[in-house]
C-alpha positions in Angstrom: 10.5 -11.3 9.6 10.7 -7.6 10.0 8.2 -5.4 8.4 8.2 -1.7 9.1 4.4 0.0 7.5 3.4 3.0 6.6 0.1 3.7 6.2 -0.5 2.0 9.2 -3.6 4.0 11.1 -6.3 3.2 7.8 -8.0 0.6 8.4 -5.9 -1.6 5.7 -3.3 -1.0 7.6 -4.7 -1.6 10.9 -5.8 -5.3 9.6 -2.1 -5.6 8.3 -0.4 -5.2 11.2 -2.7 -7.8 12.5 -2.2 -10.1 10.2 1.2 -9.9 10.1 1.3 -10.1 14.0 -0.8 -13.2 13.9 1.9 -14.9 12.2 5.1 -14.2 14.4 6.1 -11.2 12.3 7.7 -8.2 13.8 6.5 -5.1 13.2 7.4 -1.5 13.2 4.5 1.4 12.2 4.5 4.4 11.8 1.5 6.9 11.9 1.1 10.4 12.4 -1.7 9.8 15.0 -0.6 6.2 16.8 -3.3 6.8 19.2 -6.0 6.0 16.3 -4.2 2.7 16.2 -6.2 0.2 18.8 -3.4 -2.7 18.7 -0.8 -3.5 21.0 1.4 -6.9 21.2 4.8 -7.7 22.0 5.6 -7.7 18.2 4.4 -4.6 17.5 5.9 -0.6 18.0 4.3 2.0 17.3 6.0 5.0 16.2 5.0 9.0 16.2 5.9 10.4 12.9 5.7 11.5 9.0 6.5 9.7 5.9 7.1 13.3 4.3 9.3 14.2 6.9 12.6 12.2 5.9 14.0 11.8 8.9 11.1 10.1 10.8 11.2 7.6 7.4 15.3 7.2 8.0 15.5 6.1 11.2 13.3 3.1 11.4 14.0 1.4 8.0 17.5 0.5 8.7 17.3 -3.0 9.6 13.3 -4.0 7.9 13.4 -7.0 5.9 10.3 -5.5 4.3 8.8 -2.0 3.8 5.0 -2.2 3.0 3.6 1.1 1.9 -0.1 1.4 2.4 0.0 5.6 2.2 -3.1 7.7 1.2 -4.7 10.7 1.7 -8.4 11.1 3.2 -11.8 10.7 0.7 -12.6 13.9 3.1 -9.8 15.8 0.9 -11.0 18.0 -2.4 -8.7 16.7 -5.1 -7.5 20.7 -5.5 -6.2 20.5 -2.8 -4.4 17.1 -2.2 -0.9 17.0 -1.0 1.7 14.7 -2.4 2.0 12.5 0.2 1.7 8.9 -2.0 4.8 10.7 -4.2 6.4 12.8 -1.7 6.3 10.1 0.8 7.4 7.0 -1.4 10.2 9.0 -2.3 11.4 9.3 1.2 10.6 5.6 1.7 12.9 4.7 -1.2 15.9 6.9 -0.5 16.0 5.4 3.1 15.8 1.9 2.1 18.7 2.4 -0.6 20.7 4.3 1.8 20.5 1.4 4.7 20.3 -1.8 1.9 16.9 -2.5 2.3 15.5 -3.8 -1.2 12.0 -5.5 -0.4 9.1 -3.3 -0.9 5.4 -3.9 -1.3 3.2 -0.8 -2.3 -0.5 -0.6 -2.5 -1.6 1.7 -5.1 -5.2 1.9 -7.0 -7.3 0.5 -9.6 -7.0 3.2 -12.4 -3.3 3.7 -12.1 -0.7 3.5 -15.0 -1.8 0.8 -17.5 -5.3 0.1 -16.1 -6.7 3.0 -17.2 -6.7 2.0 -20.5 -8.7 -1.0 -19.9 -11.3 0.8 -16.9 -15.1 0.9 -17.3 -16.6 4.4 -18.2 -17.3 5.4 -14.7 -14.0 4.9 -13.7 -12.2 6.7 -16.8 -14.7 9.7 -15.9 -13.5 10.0 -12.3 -9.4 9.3 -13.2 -9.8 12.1 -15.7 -11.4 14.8 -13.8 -12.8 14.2 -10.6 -9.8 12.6 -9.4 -7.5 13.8 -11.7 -4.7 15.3 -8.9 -5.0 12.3 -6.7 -4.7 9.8 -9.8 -1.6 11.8 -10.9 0.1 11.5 -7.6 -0.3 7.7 -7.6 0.9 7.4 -11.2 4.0 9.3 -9.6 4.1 7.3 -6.7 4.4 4.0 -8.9 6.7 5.6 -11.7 9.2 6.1 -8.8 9.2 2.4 -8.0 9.5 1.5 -11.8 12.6 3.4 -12.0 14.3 2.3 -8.6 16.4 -0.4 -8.4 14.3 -2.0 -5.2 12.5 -5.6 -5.3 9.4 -3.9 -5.3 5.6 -5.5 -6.1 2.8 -2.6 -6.8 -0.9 -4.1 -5.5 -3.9 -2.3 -7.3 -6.9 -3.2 -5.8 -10.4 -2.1 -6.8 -13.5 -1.1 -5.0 -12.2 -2.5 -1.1 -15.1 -3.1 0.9 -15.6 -4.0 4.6 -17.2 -7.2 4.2 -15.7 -10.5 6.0 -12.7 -11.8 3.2 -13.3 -15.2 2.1 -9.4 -16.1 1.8 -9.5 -16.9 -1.8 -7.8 -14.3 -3.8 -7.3 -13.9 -7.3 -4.0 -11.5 -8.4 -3.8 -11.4 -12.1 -4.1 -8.5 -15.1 -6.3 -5.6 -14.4 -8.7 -6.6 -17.7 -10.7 -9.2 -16.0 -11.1 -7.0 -12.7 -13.7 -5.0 -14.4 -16.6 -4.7 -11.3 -14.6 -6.7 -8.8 -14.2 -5.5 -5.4 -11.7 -6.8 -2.7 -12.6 -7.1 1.1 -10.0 -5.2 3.2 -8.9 -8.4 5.1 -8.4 -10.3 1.9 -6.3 -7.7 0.9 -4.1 -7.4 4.1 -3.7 -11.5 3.8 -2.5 -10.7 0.0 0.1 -8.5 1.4 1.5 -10.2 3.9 1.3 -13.6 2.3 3.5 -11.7 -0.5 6.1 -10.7 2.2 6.8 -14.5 2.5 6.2 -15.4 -0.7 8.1 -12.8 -3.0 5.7 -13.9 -6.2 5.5 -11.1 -7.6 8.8 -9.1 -7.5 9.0 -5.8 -9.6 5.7 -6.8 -11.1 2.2 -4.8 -10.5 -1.0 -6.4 -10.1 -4.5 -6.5 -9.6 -6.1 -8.7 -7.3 -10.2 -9.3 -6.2 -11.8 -11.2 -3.7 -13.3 -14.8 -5.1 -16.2 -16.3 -4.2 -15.7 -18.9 -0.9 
């Protein structure tokens, strides 16, 4: 399979791209600093570029079987000052793929996007509202693009991620019973990639948290 990412230089990405390697797929990334990136294998290129710049998106989509969109902005960021770049970007990633017939898309968002929200502990309500309140719009954005495109797309909302080791026993459902649940980064880049070759989850979003092994 072909998989181009964006998103690639975070660490979810970087597992990603290993995960997906590890199984024979071929990927393309792209990343504004590929230096940062500490991979190399036959099955991977690497690619200079920016998602908000269209024509860096354009000409390595034509072709994908899969675009995976793993795009953020750094914690280091104030929210005043965020750029659109979940928006902006997943814009540019879904003009390409419509202009070269590309449908597949797998998009990682957030816990506390569109409908979850609603069903979010206090904490999390608090920081949506106002401490996050630019970022959160950009994401709600970012996904009400996807709703509204015509693309086989699957929107992943994953809560707290954490660093620890995954224990390979996922659990993808509704956002209500996610309350306090956390999701290991690796975990998470198996969910992805296991949902390239699976499709379960086409033009449906999701929340999914690491299980106990």
């Amino acid at each position: 399979m072909k998989i181009v990412l964006f998103g690639a230089s975070g660490p979810t990405g970087q597992l990603m791209i290993s995960e997906a390697i590890r199984r024979n797929h071929s990927v393309v990334a792209l990343a504004r600093n590929p230096e940062k990136i500490n991979l190399s294998h036959p099955n991977l290129r690497m690619v200079q570029g920016d998602v908000m710049n269209f024509a860096d998106v354009d000409k390595i989509v034509n072709g994908m079987d899969v675009v995976i969109s793993a795009l953020g902005v750094s914690a280091q960021i104030k929210d005043k000052d965020l750029p659109p770049t979940r928006s902006n970007g997943t814009a540019n990633l879904i003009k390409a793929m419509n202009k070269h017939g590309v449908k597949r898309i797998i998009c990682i968002t957030s816990q506390g996007a569109g409908d979850t929200k609603h069903s979010a502990g206090l904490i999390m309500r608090f920081l949506v509202a106002f401490m996050w309140k630019n970022r959160f719009k950009d994401v709600n954005k970012q996904e009400k693009l996807l709703f509204e495109s015509h693309l086989d797309y699957t929107i992943v909302r994953p809560p707290a991620l954490t660093n620890q080791p995954g224990t390979g026993k996922i659990f993808a459902g509704s956002y209500s019973t996610f309350l306090g649940s956390s999701i290991s980064r690796g975990d998470l880049a198996k969910f992805i990639v296991d949902e390239t070759e699976n499709n379960h989850w086409i033009q449906k979003a999701l929340s999914v948290k690491s299980m106990n092994p």
